[in-house]
N, C-alpha and C positions, 0 to 999 in steps of 0.2 A: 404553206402549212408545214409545222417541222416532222421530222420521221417520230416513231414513238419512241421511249427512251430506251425501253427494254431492246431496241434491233441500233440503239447506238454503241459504236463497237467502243470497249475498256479502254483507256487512256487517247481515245484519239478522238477527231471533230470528224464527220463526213468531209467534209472540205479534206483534210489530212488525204482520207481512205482515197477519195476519188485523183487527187495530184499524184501520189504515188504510185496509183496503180496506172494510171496514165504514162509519167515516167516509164515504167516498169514495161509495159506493153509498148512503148514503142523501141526499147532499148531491145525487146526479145524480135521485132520485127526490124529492126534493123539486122542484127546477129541473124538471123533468119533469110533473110536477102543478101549477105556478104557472104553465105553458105552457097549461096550459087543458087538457090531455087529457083527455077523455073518458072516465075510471076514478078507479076510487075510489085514495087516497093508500093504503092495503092494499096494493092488487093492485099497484100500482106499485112502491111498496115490496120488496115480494117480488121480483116479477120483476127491478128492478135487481138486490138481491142476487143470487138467483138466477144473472144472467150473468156480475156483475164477479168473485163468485168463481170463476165456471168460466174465464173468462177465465183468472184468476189461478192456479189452481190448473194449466191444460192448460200455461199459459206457464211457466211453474216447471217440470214435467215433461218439457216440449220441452227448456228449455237443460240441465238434466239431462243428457238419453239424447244430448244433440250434445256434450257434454261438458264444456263451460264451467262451469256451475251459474252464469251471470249473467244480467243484463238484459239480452238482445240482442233486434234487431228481429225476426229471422226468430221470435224462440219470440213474439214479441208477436202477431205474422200469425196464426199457428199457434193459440194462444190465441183470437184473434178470432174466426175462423172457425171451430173447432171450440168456442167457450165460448156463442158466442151460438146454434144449438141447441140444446146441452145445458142453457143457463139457461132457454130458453122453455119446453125438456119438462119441467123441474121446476119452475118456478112454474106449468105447467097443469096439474100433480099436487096441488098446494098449492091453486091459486085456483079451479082451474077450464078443463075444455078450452078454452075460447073463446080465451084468448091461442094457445094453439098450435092451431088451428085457423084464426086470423088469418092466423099465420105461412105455414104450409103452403100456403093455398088463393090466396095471394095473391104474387103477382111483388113487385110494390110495397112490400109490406109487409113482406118477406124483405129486401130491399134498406133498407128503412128500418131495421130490427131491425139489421142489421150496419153501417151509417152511426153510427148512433147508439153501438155498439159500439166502434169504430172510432174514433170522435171523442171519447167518454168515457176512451179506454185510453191514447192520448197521454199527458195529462197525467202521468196517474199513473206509466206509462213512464219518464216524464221524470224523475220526482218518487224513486222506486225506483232510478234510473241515476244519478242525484245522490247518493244515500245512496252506492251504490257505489263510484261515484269516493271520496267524502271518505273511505271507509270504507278504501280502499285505500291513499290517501297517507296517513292514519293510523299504518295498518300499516307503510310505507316512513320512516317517523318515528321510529317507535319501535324499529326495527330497528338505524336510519342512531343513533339515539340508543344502544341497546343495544351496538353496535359503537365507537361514540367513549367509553363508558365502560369498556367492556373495555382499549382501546386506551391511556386515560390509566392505568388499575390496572395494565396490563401495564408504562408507560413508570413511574408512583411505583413498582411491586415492582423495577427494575432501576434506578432511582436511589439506591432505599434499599440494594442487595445493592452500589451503587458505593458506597455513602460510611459505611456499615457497614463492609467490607472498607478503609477508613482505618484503621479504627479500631482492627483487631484486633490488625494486623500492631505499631502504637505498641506498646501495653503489654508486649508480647511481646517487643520489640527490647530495648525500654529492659532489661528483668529479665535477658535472657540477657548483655547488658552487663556488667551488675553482677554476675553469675554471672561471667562472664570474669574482671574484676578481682579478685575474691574467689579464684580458680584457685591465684594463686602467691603470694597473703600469708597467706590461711585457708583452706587448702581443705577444712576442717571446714564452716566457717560456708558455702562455696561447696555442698560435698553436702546439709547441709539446705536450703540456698534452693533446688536444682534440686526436693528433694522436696515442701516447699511450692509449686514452679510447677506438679509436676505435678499436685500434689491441686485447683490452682489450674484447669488444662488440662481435668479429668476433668469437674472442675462447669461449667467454659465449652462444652465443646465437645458437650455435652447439647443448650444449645439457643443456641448463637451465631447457626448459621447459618437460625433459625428466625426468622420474622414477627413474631412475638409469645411474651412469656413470661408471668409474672405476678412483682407486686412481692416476695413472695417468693422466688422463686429469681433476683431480681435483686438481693437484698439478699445471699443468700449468698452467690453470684460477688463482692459486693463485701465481703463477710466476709474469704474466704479473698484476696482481695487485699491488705486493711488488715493481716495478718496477715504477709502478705509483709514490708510494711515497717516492721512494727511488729518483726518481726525481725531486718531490716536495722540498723533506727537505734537498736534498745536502748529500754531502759526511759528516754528523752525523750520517745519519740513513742506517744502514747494517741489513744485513736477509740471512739468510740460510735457505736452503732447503734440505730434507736426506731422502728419499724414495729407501730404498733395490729393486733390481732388482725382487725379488722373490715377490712383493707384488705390482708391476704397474697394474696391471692384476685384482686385487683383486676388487670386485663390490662393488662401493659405491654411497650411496645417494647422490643426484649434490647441492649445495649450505649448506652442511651441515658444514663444516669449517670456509665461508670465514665470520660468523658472529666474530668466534674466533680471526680471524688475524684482524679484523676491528676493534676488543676492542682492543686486543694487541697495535696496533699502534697509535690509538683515544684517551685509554683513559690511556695509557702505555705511550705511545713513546713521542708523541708530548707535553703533558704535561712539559715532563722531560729538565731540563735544559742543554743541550750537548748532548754526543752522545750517542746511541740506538742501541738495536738491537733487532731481531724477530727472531726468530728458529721455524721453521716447520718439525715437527718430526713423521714418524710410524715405528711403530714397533712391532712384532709380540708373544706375550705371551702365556705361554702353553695351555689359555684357552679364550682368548681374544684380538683382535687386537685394537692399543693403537694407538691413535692419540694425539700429543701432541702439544701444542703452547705456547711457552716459550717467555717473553719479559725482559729487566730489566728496565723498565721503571716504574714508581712511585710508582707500586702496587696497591692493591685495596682495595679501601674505601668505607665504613668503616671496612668491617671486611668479610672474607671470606662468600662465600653464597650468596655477593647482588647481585640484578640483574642489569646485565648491559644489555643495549639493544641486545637483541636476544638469550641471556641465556635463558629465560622462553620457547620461540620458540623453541631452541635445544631439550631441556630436553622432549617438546610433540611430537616430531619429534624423538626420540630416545625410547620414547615407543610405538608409531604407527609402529613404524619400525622393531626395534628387542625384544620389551619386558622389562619386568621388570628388567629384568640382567641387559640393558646396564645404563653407569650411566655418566655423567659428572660432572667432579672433578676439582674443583678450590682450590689453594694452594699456596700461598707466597711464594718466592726464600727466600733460606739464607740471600741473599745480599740486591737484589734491584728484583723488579718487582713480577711476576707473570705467573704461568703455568697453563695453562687450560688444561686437558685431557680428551680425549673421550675416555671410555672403551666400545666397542661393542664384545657382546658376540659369539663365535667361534658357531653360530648353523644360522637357515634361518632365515631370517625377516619373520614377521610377515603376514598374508597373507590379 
């Protein structure tokens, strides 16, 4: 049955108290016996134990019922003098009356029994009140550390819900744009594109404003988007999509791609005189999973690196999230266009 909690001593296990204080008692009956006293290493033996536990035991008890449950002096006193009787009367139950016989019949000898008490408890006092202390700034560590990690996850969750909320509002401008224009030349082609936004809206607004999705319902938001403008521009503009079975599953940031496919097509496709394409590509590396968005459309100007609307975003959104490893990589096609890659590193986001 375990002890109550309130008589478990500040930064230590019972197991601790009782090894040391073992230790401890038999190093003062050793020293005690090399003093030349007059008894066999046994009896001395014993009776140290005998008191440093009563010692230990009355002092633990004392700060206890005063309410602390720590090392203080007053339970030390209190221990002293009530442990070193009660150690005499049970090492003279164990060795023999004569030690408590000593005790009792003699001034001197009572006074020596509690000196020696007294002068052996210091230490370990000390030694016990030291565990305490570290034991407690420890504890103020780990707290003051527990409260600076909530405090950064609380300031990344409302950095990411600020530069997420960039992002949503884009896509959404831009379409109902082109819905407008559409109003008074086709307003055929105008009511299907609002009805593709909204089959577009229905899949977005599942889990936009959530933390995390998975690559699969990140690929279908970008399904029913490529379908948007794959409607828009006609049979010029083609898109593919290649998501392995083994990585639908895999947790991903929600809105972290579709900046990618919107330069692809904005500042890629549409520009380009004839036909287009988009490729949405992941795929699984020995030490990093790789998201790729391939266009062949105009390429980018002027020269690798610029920012195009929502690069800058990505990039603090990729170190909020997994660190310094991950990186996005922009790079010319041989032919025509341009591939953006996201590399995020094989380990946990950031917390």
């Amino acid at each position: 049955m375990p002890l109550p909690s309130r008589l478990s001593p500040e930064g230590l296990t019972w197991w601790q108290v009782v090894l040391y204080a073992l230790i401890g008692n038999t190093l003062i009956a050793s020293i005690l016996w090399f003093a030349e006293i007059d008894d066999s290493y046994y009896s001395i033996w014993i009776t140290s134990q005998a008191i440093g536990f009563s010692i230990t035991s009355i002092h633990v008890v004392v700060a206890a019922l005063l309410g602390s449950g720590r090392w203080t002096l007053p339970a030390m006193v209190a221990g002293v003098i009530g442990g070193v009787p009660l150690g005499v009367g049970l090492s003279s139950v164990i060795c023999g009356p004569e030690i408590g016989t000593e005790f009792l019949g003699s001034g001197p000898a009572m006074l020596r029994y509690l000196a020696f008490g007294s002068l052996f408890s210091f230490p370990f006092f000390a030694f016990f009140k030291n565990r305490e202390r570290i034991h407690a700034l420890e504890q103020a560590q780990q707290e003051a550390d527990l409260r600076s990690a909530e405090q950064k996850r609380s300031a990344v969750a409302a950095e990411l819900r600020r530069l997420q909320a960039q992002i949503e509002p884009h896509f959404l401008f831009n379409t109902l744009a082109n819905v407008q224009c559409l109003i008074e030349s086709n307003p055929t082609a105008a009511r299907d594109l609002l009805e593709q936004l909204n089959i577009h809206l229905r899949v977005g607004l599942k889990h936009s404003r959530a933390t995390q999705t998975t690559l699969a319902e990140e690929f279908k938001l970008l399904e029913s988007y490529l379908r948007i403008h794959a409607y828009r521009m006609g049979p010029r503009f083609r898109w593919e999509l290649k998501l392995p079975d083994e990585l639908r599953s895999v947790p991903f940031p929600p809105m972290l791609l579709q900046p990618l496919v919107e330069n692809a097509v904005q500042h890629g496709i549409q520009p380009k005189v004839g036909n287009g394409k988009v490729a949405l590509c992941a795929r699984q590396e020995p030490d990093a999973l790789v998201l790729s968005v391939a266009d062949d459309g105009v390429g980018l100007h002027p020269k690798p690196g610029s920012s195009g609307f929502g690069l800058a975003n990505i990039r603090e959104r990729l170190a909020l999230l997994f660190g310094p490893k991950a990186r996005l990589d922009l790079k010319e096609n041989a032919n025509s266009g341009l591939t953006a890659e996201l590399w995020i590193p094989r380990s946990d986001p950031a917390p």
